[in-house]
N, C-alpha and C positions, 0 to 999 in steps of 0.2 A: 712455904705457902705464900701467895703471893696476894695483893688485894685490887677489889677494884670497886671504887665507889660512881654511880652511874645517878645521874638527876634526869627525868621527866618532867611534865607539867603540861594538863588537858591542850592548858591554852595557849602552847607553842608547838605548832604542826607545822610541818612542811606543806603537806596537800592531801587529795583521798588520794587512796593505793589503789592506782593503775592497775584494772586487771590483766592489762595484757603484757604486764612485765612478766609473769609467769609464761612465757612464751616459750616454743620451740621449733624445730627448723627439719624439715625430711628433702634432703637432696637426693638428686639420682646418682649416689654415689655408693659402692660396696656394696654392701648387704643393708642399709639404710630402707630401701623401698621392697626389693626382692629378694627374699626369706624374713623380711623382719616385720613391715606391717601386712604385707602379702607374698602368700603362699599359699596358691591353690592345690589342692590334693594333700593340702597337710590336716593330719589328724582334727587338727582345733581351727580350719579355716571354715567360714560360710560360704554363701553360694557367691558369693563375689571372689571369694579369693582371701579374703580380710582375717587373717589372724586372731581367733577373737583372744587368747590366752595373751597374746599381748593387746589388742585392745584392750581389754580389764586394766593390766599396769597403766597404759596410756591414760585411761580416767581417774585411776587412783594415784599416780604423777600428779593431774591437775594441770593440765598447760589448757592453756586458755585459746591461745592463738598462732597458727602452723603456719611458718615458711616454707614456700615451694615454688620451685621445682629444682632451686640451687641462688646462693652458691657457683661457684665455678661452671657447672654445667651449663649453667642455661645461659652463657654469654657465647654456645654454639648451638642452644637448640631450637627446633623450632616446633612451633606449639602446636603445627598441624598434623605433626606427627604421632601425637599423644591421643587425636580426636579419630571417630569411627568404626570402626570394624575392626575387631582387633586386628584378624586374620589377614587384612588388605594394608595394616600401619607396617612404612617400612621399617628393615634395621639399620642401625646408623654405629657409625664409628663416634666414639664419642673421645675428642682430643684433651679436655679438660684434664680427665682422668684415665688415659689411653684405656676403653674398657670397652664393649661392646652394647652397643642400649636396642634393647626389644621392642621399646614403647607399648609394651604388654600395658602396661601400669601410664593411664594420663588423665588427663583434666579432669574427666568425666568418674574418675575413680578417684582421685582424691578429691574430688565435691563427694561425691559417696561415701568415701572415708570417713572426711573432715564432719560429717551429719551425725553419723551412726559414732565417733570421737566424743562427738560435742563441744566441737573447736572454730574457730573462725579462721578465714584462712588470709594469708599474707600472700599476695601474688605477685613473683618476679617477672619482669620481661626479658627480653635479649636487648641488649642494646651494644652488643660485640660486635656478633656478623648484620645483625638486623636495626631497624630503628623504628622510627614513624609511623610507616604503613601499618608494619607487624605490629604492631602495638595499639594502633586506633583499631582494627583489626580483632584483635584478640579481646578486648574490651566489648567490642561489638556482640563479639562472639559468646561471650559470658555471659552479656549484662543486658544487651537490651530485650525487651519481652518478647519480639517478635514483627514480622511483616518483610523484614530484608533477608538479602540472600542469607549470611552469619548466623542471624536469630535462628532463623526457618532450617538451617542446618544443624544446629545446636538441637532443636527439637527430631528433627529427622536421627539425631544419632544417640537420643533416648529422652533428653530432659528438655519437656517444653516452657517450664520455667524458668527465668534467669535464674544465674546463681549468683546474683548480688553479690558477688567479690568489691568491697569497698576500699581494702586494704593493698595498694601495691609499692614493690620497689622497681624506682625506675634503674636497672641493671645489677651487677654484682661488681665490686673491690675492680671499679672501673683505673684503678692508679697502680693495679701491680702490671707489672712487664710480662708476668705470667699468664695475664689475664686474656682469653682468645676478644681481640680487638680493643688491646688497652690503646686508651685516648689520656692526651695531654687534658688538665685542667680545663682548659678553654673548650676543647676539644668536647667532652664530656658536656662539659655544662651549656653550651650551647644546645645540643641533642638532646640534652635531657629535659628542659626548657621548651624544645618543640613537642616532645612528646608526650612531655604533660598536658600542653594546649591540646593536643589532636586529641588525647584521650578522653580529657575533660570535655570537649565537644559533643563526644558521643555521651557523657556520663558525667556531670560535673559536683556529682557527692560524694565519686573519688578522694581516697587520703592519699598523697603519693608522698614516695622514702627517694630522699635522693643520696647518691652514696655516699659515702665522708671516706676516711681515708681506713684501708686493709688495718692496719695499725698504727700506734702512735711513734713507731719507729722507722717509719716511712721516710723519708728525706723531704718529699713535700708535704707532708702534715704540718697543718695549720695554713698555710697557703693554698694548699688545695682546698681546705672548706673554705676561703674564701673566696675563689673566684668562682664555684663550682656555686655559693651561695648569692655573688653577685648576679651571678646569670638567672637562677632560679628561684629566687628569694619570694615573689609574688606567684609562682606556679607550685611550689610544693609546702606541705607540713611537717615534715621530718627530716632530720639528714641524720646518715648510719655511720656507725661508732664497730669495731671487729679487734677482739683480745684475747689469745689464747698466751697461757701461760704454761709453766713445766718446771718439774727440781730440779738445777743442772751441777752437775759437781757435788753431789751429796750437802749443798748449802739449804738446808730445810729453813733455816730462820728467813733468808730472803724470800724463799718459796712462800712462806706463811705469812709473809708482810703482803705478796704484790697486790692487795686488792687496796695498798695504797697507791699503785700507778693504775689503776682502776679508775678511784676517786680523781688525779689528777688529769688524766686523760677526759673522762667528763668532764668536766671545770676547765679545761682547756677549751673542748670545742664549744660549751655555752659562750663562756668568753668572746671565742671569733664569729659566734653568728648572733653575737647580741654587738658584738662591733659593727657587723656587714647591715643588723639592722639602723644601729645609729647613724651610718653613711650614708646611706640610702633611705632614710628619715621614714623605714616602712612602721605601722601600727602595731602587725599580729610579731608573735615570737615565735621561731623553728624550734619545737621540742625535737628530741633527739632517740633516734631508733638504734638500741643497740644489740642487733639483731644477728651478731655471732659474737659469742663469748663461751669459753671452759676452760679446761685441764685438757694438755694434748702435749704428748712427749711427742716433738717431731723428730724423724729420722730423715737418710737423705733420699731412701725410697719414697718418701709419703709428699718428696715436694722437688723430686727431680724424675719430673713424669716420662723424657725421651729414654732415662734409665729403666723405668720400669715397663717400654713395649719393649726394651731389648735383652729384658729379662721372659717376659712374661708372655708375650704381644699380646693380642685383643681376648679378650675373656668376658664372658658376663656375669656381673656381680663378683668379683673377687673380693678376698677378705681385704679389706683395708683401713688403717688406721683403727682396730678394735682394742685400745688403751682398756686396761684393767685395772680400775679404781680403787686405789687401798684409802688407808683409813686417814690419812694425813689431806690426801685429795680432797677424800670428802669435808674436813677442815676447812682448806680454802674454799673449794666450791660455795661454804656457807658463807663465808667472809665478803667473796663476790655478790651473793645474793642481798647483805646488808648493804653493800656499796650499793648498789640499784636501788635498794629500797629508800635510804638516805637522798636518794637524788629523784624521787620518784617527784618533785614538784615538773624536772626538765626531762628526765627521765619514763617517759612515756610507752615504749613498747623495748623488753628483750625477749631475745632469743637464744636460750640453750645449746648450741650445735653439738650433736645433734640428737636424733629420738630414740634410736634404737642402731645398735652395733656401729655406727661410726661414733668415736669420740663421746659414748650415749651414757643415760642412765641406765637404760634397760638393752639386755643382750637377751639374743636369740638363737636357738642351733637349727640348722634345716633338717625339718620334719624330726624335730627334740622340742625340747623345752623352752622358757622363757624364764629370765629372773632380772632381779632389783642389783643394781651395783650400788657401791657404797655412795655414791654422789647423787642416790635415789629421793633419799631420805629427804636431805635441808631442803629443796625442791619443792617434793611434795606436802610437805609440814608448813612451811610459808605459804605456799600456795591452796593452803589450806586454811591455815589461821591470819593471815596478813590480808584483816581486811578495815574499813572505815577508814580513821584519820595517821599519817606516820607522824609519828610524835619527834620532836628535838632529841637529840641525846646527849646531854654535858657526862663527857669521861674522865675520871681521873683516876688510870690505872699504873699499877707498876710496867715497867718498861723493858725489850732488853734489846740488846745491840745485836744488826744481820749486816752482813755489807751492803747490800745493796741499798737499803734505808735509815741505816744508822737507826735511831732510837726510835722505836715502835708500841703501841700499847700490847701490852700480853691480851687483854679481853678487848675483843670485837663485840657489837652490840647493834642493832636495829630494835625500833618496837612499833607499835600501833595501838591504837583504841576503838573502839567500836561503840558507839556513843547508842544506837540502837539494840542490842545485846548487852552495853556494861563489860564486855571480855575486852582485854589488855593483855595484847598479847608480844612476846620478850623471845629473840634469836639469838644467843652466846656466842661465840667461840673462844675457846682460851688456847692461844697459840704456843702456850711453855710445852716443850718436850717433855720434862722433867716434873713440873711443878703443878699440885692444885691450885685452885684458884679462888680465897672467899669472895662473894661479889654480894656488892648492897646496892638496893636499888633503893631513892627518894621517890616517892609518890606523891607528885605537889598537884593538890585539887583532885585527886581520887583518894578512895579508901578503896583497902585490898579487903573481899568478905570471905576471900577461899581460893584455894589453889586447885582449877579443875584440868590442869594437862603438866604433865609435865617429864620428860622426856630427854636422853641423851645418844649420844653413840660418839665410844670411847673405844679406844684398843682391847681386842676380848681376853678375858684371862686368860694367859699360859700363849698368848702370839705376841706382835709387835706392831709396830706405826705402817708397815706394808703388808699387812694383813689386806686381802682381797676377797671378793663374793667370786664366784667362777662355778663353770658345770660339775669339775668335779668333788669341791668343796662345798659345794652349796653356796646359803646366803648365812653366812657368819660372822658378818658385819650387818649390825642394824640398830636400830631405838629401842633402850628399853626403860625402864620407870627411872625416875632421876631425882632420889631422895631425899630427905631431911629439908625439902623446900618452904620454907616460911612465908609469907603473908597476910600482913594483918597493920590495919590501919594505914600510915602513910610510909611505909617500908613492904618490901620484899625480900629476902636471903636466902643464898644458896651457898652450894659448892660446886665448883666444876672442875671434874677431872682432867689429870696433865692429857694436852692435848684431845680434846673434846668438841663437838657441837653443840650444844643442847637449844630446846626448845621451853620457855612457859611461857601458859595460859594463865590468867586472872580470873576471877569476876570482880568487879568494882561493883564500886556507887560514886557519887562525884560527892565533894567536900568542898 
């Protein structure tokens, strides 16, 4: 048995909990758009097309705020292809992900979507093949009310409303070699710089994402958020953070540490754009979008694209990258979610990648079913109960040794308070393969009156750590009551099983 003693205290919060960290991201990639949130002619679709049997998961997930249209794709696409008649939108070769795109599926249906969701939406441009034009453009074309040619077209192809998109990123993972019309640093930020002006022009309550670096294993990470921040520093709000992790080698204790390169990776780039602010003696601070993040076992199909048209060649919607989430994933994934939450003062908007069938929580089969994977859960539970103030967390847990990070805490931890409700509410993980976990929790300046949630998901009797949810198993990984939880006065205690998630909720009062 291993311990972990954890200190709280009303009156040391980070910040309120950002609701749009609960975010997530629908690219036009795989089965992501087409069979998964639409599929007309399927049993459970409406008159649009819209899936509602996954609609339902989508609202009971909880994401708050949808990235679109990519990702990869949209540093080749162009957004007038998504607009009018379906019947007249051409088809396009799409190179990102050699696949064939219909533009069945665009603006005007994922504003559709994004409503009937009850999501906000996050809008990318091109800034690959496209810049400027297409971009003041395309703002035009969303947002203003009306009288120009844009507006008056927008209305003419169904909605004479704007659709107030406030939310944009100026391009995608503008620093990989991969990327269709990767630009040097300078190169980038210069661009991106104009076209925050031009957009802001038409629209200047615009929030705009400028890119940060694919990853933090990038060769110019942390250099590139700086020049990319010297250039844009006065034209944007956010610069974007992208981390996917994977068990490599059967090493599960690295795998279950890295949402410590999570935490360092944020704290790095706060660091370099609160330097770029000190340089540049500006006022306001660049919070930070980190608007692709999961669990993604990459193979060399899923990212040596000329390999797969000469496998494959052009197809639409093919399966790809549909990673099935066992129970250990689900573990990290909640681990990651406390990292975001811990940082939610700079940490301002994430995103999931992605929603459904790529890299997703939730899987879908065409004109089948729809169900939760294990990484459904810490998701939709945070992004449930994680709300009011995030509280400090002092930990001092037993430890144990992974290569990658040497000494590591076994219990992972985020919390919050909710000072309008009295709930306080508590995200676990306990990382031992092997080992429960007692955990105490001090309650300084609340009293605990009762324990109203409380919840886990742990390896199901009689499987293992790579137990998964799939069509033809069902959903057999998930939350279920999570026992013997105490609460009372300024203490909480539990147990938490070898390698576990759990979830508690409080009621307080303050003391």
């Amino acid at each position: 048995m291993s311990r972990a003693r954890i200190v709280i205290d009303r009156d040391f919060t980070v910040g309120e909990v950002p609701r749009r960290l609960f975010g997530s991201f629908v690219e036009h990639m795989g089965r992501c758009v087409y069979t998964g949130i639409y599929e007309p002619g399927h049993p459970e679709a409406d008159d649009s097309g819209f899936r509602q049997d996954v609609m339902k998961l989508v609202k009971e997930l909880g994401a708050t705020v949808v990235r679109y249209p990519g990702g990869n794709f949209v540093s080749g696409y162009n957004w007038e292809d998504g607009v009018g008649p379906v019947e007249t939108r051409p088809r396009r070769l799409d190179g990102a992900w050699h696949t064939l795109e219909t533009n069945a599926f665009g603006l005007h249906e994922f504003v559709d979507w994004s409503r009937q969701a009850g999501v906000e939406i996050m809008e990318a441009i091109n800034l690959g093949t496209r810049g400027v034009d297409a971009a003041r453009e395309l703002v035009e074309y969303a947002n203003h009310p009306g009288g120009t040619y844009l507006s008056d077209l927008r209305a003419k192809n169904g909605h004479k409303d704007p659709f107030d998109i406030k939310l944009w990123c100026l391009g995608n993972e503008m620093d990989g070699p991969w990327q269709i019309g990767h630009k040097t640093a300078d190169e980038y930020g210069r661009l991106a710089q104009e076209a925050a002006k031009a957009m802001r022009f038409v629209d200047p309550s615009l929030e705009l994402v400028a890119c940060g670096s694919s990853n933090s294993g990038m060769p110019t990470f942390g250099a590139w958020e700086q020049t990319v921040l010297t250039h844009t520093y006065d034209e944007v709000d956010y610069i974007s953070l992208h981390a996917y992790y994977q068990e490599q080698d059967g090493d599960a204790g690295s795998f279950l540490a890295s949402a410590r390169d999570m935490d360092h990776f944020i704290e790095s780039v706060v660091a370099t754009a609160d330097a770029v602010r000190a340089k540049g003696k500006h006022s306001k601070h660049i919070n930070l979008s980190f608007d692709e993040w999961n669990v993604w076992y990459t193979r060399p199909e899923d990212v040596d694209s000329p390999n797969q048209v000469g496998k494959h060649g052009w197809r639409e919607h093919p399966r790809v990258i549909e990673d099935e989430y066992n129970v250990t994933d689900a573990v990290v994934v909640g681990t990651f979610l406390n990292s975001l939450l811990r940082h939610g003062d700079r940490v301002k908007i994430a995103n999931q990648a992605q929603l459904v069938n790529v890299i997703a929580p939730i899987m879908s089969e065409e004109n089948g079913p729809a169900w939760r994977q294990t990484i459904f859960w810490p998701f939709a539970r945070m992004a449930e109960l994680a709300t009011g103030q995030i509280l400090q967390t002092r930990v001092e847990s037993d430890k144990y040794e992974n290569a990658r990070f040497g000494d590591t805490d076994l219990v992972d931890v985020s919390a919050t308070w909710n000072e309008e409700t009295g709930r306080a509410a508590f995200f676990f993980a306990n990382r031992s393969l092997e080992e429960a976990a007692d955990v105490e929790v001090a309650l300084r300046g609340l009293d605990a009156v009762r324990v109203t949630r409380a919840e886990v998901l742990e390896i199901p009797e009689g499987s293992d750590r790579f137990t998964t949810n799939n069509l033809e198993r069902g959903e057999h990984v998930g939350l279920k009551p999570l026992d013997d939880v105490k609460a009372s006065g300024g203490e909480l205690r539990l147990n938490l099983p070898a390698l576990s998630w759990a979830v508690v909720e409080i009621e307080t009062r303050t003391s």
